[in-house]
ChimeraX commands (.cxc) that place a marker at each C-alpha (Angstrom):
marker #1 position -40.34,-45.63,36.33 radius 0.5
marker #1 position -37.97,-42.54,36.21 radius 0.5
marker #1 position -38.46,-39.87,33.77 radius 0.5
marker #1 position -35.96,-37.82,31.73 radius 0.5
marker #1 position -35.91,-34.46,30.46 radius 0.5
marker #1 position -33.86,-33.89,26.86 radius 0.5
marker #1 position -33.33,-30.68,26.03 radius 0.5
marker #1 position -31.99,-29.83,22.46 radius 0.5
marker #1 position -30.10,-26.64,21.85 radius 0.5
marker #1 position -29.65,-25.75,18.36 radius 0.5
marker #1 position -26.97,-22.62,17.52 radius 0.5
marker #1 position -26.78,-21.29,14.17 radius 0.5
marker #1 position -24.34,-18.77,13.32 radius 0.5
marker #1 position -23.53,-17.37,9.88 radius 0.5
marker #1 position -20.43,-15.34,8.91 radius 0.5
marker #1 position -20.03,-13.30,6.25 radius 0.5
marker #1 position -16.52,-11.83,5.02 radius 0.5
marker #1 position -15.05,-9.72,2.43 radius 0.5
marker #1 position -11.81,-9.56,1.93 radius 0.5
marker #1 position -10.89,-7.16,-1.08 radius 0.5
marker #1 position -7.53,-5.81,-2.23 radius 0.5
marker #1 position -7.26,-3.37,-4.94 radius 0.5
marker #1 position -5.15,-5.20,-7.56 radius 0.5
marker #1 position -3.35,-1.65,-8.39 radius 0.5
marker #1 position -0.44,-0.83,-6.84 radius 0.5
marker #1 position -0.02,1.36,-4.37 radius 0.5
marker #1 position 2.93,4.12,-4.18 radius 0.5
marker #1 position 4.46,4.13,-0.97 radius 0.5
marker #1 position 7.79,4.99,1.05 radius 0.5
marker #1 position 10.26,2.07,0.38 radius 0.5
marker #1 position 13.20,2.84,2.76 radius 0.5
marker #1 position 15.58,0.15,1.00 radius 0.5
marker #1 position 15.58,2.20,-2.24 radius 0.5
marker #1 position 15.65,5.41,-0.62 radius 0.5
marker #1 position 12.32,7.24,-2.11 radius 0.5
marker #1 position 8.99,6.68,-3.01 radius 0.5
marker #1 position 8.06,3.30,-5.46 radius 0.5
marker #1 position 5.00,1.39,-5.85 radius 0.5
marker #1 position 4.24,-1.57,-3.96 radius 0.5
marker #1 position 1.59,-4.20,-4.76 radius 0.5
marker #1 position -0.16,-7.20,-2.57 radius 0.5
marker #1 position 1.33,-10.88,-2.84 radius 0.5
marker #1 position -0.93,-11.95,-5.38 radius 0.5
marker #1 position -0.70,-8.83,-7.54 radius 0.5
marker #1 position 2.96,-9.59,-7.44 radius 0.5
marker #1 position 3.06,-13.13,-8.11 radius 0.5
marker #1 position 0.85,-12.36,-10.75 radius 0.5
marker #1 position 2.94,-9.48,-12.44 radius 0.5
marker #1 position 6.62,-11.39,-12.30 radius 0.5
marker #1 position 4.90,-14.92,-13.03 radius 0.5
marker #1 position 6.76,-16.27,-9.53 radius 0.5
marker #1 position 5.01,-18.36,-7.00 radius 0.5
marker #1 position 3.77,-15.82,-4.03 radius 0.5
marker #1 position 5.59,-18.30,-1.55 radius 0.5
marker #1 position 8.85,-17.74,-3.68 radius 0.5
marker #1 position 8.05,-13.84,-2.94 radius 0.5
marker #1 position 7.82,-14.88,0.37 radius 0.5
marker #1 position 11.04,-16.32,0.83 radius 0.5
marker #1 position 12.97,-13.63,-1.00 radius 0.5
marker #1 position 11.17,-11.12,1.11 radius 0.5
marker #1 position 12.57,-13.33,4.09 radius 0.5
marker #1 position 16.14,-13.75,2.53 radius 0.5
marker #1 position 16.19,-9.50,2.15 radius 0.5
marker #1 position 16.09,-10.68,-1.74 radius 0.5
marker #1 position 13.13,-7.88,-2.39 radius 0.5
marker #1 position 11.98,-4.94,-0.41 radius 0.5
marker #1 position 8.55,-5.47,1.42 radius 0.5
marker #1 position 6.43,-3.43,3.75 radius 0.5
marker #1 position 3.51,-4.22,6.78 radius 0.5
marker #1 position 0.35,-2.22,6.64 radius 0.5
marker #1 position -1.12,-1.14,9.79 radius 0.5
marker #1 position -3.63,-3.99,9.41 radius 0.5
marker #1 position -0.41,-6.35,9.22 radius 0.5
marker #1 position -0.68,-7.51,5.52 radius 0.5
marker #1 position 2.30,-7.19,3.21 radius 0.5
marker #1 position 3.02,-5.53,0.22 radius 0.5
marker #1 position 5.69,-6.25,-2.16 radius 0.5
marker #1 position 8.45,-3.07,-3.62 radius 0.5
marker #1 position 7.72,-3.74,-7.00 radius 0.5
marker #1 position 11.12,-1.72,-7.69 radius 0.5
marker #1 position 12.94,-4.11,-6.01 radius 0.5
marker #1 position 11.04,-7.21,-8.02 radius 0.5
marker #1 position 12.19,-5.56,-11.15 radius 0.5
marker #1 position 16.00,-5.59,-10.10 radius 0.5
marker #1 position 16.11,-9.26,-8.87 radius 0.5
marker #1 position 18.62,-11.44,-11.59 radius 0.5
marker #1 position 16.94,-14.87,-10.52 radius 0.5
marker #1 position 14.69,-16.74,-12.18 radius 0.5
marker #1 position 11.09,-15.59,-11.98 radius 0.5
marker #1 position 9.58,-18.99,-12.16 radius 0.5
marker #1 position 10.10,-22.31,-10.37 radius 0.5
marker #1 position 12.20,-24.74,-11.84 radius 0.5
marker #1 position 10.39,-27.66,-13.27 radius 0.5
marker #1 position 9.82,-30.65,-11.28 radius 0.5
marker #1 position 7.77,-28.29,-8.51 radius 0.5
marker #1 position 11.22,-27.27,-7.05 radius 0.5
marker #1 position 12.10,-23.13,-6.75 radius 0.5
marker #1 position 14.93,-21.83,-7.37 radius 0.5
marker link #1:1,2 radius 0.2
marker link #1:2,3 radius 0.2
marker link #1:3,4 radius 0.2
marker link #1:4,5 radius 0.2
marker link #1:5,6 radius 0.2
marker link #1:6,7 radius 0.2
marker link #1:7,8 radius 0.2
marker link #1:8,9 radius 0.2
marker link #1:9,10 radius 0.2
marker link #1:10,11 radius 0.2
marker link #1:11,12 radius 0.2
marker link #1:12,13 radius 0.2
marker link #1:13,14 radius 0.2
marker link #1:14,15 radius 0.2
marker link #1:15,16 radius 0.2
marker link #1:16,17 radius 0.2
marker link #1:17,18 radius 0.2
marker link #1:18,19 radius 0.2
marker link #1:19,20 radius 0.2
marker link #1:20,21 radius 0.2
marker link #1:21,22 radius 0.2
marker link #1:22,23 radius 0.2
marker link #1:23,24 radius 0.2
marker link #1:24,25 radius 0.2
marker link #1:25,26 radius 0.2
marker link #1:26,27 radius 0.2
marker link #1:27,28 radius 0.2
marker link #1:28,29 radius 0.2
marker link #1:29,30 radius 0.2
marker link #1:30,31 radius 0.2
marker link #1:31,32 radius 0.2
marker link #1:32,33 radius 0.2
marker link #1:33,34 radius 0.2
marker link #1:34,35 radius 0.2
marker link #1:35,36 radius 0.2
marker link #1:36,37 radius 0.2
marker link #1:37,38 radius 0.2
marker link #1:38,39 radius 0.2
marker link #1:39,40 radius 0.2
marker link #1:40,41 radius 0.2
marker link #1:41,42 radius 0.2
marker link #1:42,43 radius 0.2
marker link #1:43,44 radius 0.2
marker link #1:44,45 radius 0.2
marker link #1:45,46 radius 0.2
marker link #1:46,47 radius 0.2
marker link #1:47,48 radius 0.2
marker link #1:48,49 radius 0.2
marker link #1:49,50 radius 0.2
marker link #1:50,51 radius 0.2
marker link #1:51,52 radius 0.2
marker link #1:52,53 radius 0.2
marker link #1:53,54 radius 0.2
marker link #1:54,55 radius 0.2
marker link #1:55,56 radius 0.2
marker link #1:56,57 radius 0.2
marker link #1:57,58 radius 0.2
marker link #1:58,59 radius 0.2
marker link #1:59,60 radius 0.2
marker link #1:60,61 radius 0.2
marker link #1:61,62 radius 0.2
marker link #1:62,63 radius 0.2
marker link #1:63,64 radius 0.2
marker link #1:64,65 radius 0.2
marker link #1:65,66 radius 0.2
marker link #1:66,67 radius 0.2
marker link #1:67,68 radius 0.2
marker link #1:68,69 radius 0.2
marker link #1:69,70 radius 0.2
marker link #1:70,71 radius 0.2
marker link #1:71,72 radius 0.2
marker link #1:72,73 radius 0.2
marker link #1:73,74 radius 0.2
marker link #1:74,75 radius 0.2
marker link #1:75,76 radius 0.2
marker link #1:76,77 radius 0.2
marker link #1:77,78 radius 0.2
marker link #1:78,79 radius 0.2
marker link #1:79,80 radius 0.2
marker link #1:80,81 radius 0.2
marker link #1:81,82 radius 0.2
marker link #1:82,83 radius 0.2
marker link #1:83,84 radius 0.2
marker link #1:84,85 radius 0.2
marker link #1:85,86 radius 0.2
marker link #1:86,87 radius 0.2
marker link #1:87,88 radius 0.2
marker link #1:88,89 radius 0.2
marker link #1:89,90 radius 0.2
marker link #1:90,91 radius 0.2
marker link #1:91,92 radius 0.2
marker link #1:92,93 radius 0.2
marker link #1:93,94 radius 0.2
marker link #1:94,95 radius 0.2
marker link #1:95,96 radius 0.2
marker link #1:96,97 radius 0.2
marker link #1:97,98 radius 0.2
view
């Protein structure tokens, strides 16, 4: 009769993360309008103009509104710039966006 040997390995790991962003806006350099403005995280943004963040996004993208990288590589919105846009702040019904 031939023996085996089990061995069970069990690996637990637990991760912990906290991700915090200060909801105020920050003033910073915005070199599209030339001087210093405040800009303000995705979210904060969305939340302030009542626009989807992924419209942000795309306007951001489409040189629609100024944005900015962080060392870190997370982008802030020119709130400035989100004040002079003359499109709609919301997404058209139906779940389409302007």
């Amino acid at each position: 009769m031939k023996r085996t040997k089990t061995t069970e390995i069990i690996v637990e790991r637990d991760e912990f993360y906290v991700v915090q962003h200060s909801a105020a806006p920050v003033a910073l350099w915005c070199e599209a309008c030339g001087g210093e403005t405040q800009f303000a995280y995705p979210i904060a943004a969305a939340l302030a103009t009542q626009t989807p963040a992924r419209t942000l996004f795309r306007q951001a993208e489409a040189g629609l509104i100024h944005f900015t990288e962080t060392p870190e590589g997370l982008l802030l919105f020119c709130l400035k710039s989100l004040g002079q846009r003359n499109e709609p702040l919301v997404a058209a019904e139906g779940g389409q966006e302007p």
